[in-house]
N, C-alpha and C positions, 0 to 999 in steps of 0.2 A: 207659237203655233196657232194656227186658224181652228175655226171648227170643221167638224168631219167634211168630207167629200165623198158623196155617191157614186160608183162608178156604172158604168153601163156596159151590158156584154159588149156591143159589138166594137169597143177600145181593148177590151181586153180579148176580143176574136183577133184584132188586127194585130197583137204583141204575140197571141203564143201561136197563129197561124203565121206571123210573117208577112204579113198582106204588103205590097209590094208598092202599093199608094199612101196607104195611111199606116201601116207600118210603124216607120219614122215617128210622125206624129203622134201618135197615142202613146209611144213608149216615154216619149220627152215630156208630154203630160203626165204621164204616171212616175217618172222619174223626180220633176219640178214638185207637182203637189204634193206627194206623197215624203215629202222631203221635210213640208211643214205642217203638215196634217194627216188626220188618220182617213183611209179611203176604207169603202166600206161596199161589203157586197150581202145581196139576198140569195133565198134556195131558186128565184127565178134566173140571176145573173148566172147563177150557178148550175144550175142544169141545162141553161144555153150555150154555155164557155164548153162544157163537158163533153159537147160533140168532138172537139180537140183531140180527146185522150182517149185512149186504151183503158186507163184502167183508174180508180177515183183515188190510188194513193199517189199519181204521177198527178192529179189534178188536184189535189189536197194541197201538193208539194208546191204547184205555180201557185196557188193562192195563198199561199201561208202570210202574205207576209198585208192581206186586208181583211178588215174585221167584217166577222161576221151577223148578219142582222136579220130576226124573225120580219117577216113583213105584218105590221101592223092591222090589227083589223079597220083602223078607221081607213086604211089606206087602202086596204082591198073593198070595202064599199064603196069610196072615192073613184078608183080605178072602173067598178062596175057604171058608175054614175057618170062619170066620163066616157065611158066606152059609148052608154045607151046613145047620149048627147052627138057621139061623134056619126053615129048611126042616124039618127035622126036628121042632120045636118047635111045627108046624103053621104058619108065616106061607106067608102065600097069594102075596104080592105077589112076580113073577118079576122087576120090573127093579132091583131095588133091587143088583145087585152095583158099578154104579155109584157108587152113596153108599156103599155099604162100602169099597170101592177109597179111598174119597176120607177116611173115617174112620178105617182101617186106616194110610193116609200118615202121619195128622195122629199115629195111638197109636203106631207104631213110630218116627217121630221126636219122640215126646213134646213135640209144637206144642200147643197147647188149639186149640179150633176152633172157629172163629165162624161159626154157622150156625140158624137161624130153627127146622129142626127137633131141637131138643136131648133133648126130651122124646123121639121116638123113639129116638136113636142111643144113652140112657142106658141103655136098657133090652138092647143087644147089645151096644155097647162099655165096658163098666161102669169102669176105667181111664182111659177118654179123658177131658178136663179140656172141658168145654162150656164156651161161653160163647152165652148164648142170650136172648130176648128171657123179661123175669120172669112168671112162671106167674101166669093169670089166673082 
């Protein structure tokens, strides 16, 4: 068995929404990895995923089966220092401290991260170990 893998919401929005594109693909990653490794989620994957469900014991229930991880402080200062950078560098987009919070997790516990946007998160996390659907 490898070491952990970090998952990212929007793989696991694509499994328990059905998403009709990627779908397919994120469940076959989550199937594949998780077959020889432990995947692993934060309270940030997890109040993202949660738009899904009605209620937190049917949302408890889909998740049971990846560990669950405090986000680190050095990671949430990372994510903050990231963010400023990405601001400064001119990006526009204001929610993204979320997906840093969740990329930050994954680079200070050196997890690789399975997550549909890789091509964004290479370009600010340049360290982080992607694992991402192949460039088209």
């Amino acid at each position: 068995m490898s070491g952990p893998i970090f998952v990212d919401s929007n793989v696991l929005l694509d499994v328990f929404g059905l998403d009709p594109v990627w779908g397919q693909w994120s469940t076959a990653r989550i199937v594949e990895l998780g077959s020889r490794a432990r995947l692993i989620i934060n309270p940030i994957v997890y109040a993202e995923v949660s738009v899904r469900f009605d209620d937190k014991s049917a949302l408890d229930c889909a998740v049971a089966g990846f560990d669950r991880e405090d986000i680190p402080y050095e990671a949430a200062f990372l994510a903050g220092k990231v963010y400023v950078e990405y601001r400064r560098r001119g990006g526009v987009q204001t929610s993204l401290l979320p997906d840093f919070l969740i990329c930050a997790h994954a680079a200070v516990r050196r997890y690789p991260l399975l997550t549909r946007d890789a091509r964004r998160y290479a370009n600010v996390f340049s360290s982080l170990r992607l694992i991402g659907p192949p460039r088209s």
